[in-house]
N, C-alpha and C positions, 0 to 999 in steps of 0.2 A: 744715199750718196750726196755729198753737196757740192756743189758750184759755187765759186768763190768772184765775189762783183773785184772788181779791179780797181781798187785804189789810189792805187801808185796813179793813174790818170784820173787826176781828181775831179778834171773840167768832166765827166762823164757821170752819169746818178743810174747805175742800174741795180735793179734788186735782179740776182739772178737765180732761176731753181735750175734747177737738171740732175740729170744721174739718179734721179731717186725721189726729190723732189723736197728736202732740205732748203731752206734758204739763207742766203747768206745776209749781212747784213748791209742797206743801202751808203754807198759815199755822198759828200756832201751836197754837193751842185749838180744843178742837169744842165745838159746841152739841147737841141735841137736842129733838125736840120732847115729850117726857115731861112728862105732867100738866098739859098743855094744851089734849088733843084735836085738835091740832094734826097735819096729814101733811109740812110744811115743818119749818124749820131756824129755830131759834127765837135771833136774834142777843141778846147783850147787850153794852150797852142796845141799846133798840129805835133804829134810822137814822129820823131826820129825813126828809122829804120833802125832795126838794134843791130852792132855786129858782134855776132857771136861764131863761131864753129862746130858743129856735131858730126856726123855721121851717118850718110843715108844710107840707106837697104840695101846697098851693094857691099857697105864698107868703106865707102871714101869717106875723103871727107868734102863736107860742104859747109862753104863760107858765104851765109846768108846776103851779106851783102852786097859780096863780089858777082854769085851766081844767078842774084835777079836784077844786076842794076841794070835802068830801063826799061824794066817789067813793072805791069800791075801785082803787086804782092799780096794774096790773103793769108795769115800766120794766125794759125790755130795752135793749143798747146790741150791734148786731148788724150784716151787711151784707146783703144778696139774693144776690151771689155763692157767699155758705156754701153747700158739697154738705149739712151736715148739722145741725150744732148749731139755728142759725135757724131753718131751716125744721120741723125737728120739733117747738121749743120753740112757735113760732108755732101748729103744727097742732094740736098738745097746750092750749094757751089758748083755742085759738077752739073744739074741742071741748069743754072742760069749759064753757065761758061757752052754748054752744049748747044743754046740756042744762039750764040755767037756764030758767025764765019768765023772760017778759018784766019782770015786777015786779024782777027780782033784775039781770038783764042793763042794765039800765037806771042802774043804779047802780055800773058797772064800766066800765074804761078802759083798754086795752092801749096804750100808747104805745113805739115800737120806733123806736132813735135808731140812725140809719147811724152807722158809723165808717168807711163807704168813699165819703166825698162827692163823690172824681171821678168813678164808677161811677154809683153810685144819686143820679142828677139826681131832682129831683120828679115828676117821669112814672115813670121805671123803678121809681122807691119804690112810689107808689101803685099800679100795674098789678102788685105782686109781692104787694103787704099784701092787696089784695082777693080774691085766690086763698085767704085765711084766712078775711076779713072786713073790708068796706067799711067799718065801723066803727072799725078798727082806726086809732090815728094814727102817722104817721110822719113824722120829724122830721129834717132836717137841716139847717147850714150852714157855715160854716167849718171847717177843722181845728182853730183855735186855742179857737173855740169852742165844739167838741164837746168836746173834750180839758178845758175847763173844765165843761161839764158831767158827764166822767165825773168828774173831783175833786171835786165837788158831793155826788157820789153814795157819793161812795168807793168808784168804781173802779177800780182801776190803772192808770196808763196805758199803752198796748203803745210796743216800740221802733218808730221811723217803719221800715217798709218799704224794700227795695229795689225801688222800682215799674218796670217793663221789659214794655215792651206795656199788652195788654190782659187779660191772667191773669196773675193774681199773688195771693196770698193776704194776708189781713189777720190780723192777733192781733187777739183783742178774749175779753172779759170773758164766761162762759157765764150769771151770775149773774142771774135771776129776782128783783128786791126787790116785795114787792107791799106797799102804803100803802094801810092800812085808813084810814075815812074821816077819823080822827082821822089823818093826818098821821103813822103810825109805821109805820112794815114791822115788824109783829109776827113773820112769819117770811119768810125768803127759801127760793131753792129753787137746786138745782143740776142737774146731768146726771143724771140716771136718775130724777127726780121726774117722771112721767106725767100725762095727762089728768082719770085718776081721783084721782091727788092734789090737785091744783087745784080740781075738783068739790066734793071732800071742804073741803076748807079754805073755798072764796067764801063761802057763807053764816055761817060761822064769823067770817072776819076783818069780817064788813058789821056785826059787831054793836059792834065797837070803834069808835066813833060820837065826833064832835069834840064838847068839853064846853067 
């Protein structure tokens, strides 16, 4: 399966594997997080929050913008099928947010958008997200208009699939953007950024605050 580096945020250089272990091909420039205290990938400029609209597990719908403004945002765009990428990036958030108090946790948002919506119907999402955290949201609806929220986001979008059965693998984006509450991913994160990294960063990014 392959993981596709994220382009469209060009200030960012990640070569990414996952799902399979595929690699995609490296963007131009790297960032760093130097002289920020920062353990993430420090893009420039800082990505916008995207607004988009989907659909969480209930059925509603949810206006990405609207429903975490003021929150720390991490936006992942993943499926439940992944052997690996997802589910570790998943495991890896809800443990660093789980070592937070309650004061801190409360100001944080993991939002994880399928990009396999024949798969992950709204039962299979939710029953997959809560094995991390009940809190956690997940989002889907259309192809046409996921695929518009990953351009929202600036993330690539993967070629369609040759879909045959019921196993088949998806490309999708490994990319971490977290949106301090002011509305900017001050740093993103890619594959080998840890639980301890995340930890390390939340309280940091909660202080970049909407003005």
């Amino acid at each position: 399966m392959r993981a596709l580096a994220p382009v469209a945020l060009a200030a960012v250089v990640l070569v990414i594997s996952g799902c399979g272990g595929r690699h995609a091909a490296a963007p131009k420039a790297a960032t760093s997080s130097s002289g920020t205290g920062l353990h993430g990938l420090v893009p420039q400029p800082f990505p916008h929050k995207p607004n988009f609209v989907l659909s969480d597990t209930a059925g509603r719908p949810y206006d990405l913008a609207r429903r975490t403004r003021g929150k720390l945002t991490y936006l992942y765009f993943g499926y439940t099928h992944c052997p690996d990428a997802c589910p570790l990036t998943m495991a890896d958030l809800s443990g660093a947010l789980h070592a937070e108090p309650e004061s801190v946790r409360a100001h944080v948002s993991v939002v994880f958008v399928t990009v396999d919506p024949r798969r992950d119907t709204p039962h299979v999402l939710r029953r997959w997200l809560d094995h991390f955290d009940p809190g956690f949201v997940g989002l889907t609806g259309t192809r046409n208009e996921i695929a518009a929220a990953e351009r929202a986001a600036g993330i690539p979008l993967a070629a369609p699939e040759k879909v045959k059965g019921a196993n088949y693998a998806v490309a999708h984006s490994t990319l971490v953007l977290a949106y301090s509450p002011d509305g900017l991913a001050h740093v993103v994160y890619s594959q080998g950024f840890r639980s301890r990294d995340y930890k390390h960063d939340m309280p940091l990014l909660l202080r970049y605050i909407e003005r």
